[in-house]
C-alpha positions as a Python dict, from the first residue, in 0.01 Angstrom:
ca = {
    (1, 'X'): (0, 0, 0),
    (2, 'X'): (-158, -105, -324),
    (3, 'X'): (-344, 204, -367),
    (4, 'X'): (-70, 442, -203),
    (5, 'X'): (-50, 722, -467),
    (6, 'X'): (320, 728, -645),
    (7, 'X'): (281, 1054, -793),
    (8, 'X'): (167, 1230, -468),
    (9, 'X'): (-162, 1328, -595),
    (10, 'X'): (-386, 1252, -243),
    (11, 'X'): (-674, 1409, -380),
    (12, 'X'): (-705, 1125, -687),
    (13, 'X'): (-635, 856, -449),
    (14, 'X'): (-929, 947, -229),
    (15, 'X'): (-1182, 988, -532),
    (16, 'X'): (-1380, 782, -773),
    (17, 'X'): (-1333, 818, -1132),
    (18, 'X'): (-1625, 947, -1363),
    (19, 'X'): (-1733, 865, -1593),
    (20, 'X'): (-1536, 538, -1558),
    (21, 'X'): (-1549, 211, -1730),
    (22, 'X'): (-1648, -121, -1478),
    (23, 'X'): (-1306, -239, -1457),
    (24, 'X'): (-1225, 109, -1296),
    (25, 'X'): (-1518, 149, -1066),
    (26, 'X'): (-1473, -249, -961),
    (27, 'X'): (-1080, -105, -821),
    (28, 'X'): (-1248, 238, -726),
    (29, 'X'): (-1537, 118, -532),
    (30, 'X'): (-1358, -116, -269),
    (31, 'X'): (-1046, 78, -192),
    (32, 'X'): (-1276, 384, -86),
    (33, 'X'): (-1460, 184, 118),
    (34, 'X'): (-1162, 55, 281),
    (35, 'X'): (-1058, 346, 323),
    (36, 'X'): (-1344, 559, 489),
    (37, 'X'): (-1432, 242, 680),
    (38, 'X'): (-1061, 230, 849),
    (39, 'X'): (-1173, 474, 1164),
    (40, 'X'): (-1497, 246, 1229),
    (41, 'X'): (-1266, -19, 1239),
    (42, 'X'): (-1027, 195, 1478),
    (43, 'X'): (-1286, 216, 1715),
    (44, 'X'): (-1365, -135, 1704),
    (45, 'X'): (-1024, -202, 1753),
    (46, 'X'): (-1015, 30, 2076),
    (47, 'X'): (-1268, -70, 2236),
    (48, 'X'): (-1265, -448, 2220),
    (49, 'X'): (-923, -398, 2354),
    (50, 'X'): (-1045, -163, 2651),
    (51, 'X'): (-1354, -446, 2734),
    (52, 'X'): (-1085, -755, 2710),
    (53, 'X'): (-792, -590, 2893),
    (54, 'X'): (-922, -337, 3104),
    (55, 'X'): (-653, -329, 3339),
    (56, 'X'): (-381, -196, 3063),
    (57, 'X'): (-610, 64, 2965),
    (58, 'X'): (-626, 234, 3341),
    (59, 'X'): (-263, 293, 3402),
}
């Protein structure tokens, strides 16, 4: 939610800045990769629930 853009502008939320002081590309740098890593961590997600509860996953 921290990075959730208020003015509705989805393209600047998904972007890094340049040029761009540190301070900015210290904020910039781990909310992408947050972000872009989130399906990786879908998958994870998926399938260590499929190996550990295989049952629920069949029905």
């Amino acid at each position: 939610m921290l990075w959730w853009p208020r003015n509705g502008k989805w393209r600047d939320a998904f972007t890094r800045k340049w040029p761009a002081k540190s301070e900015r590309l210290n904020y910039d740098i781990p909310r992408l990769s947050g972000v872009f890593l989130l399906p990786v961590a879908l998958a994870v997600l998926l399938s260590g629930g499929y190996f550990n509860l295989p049952t629920q996953f069949a029905q």
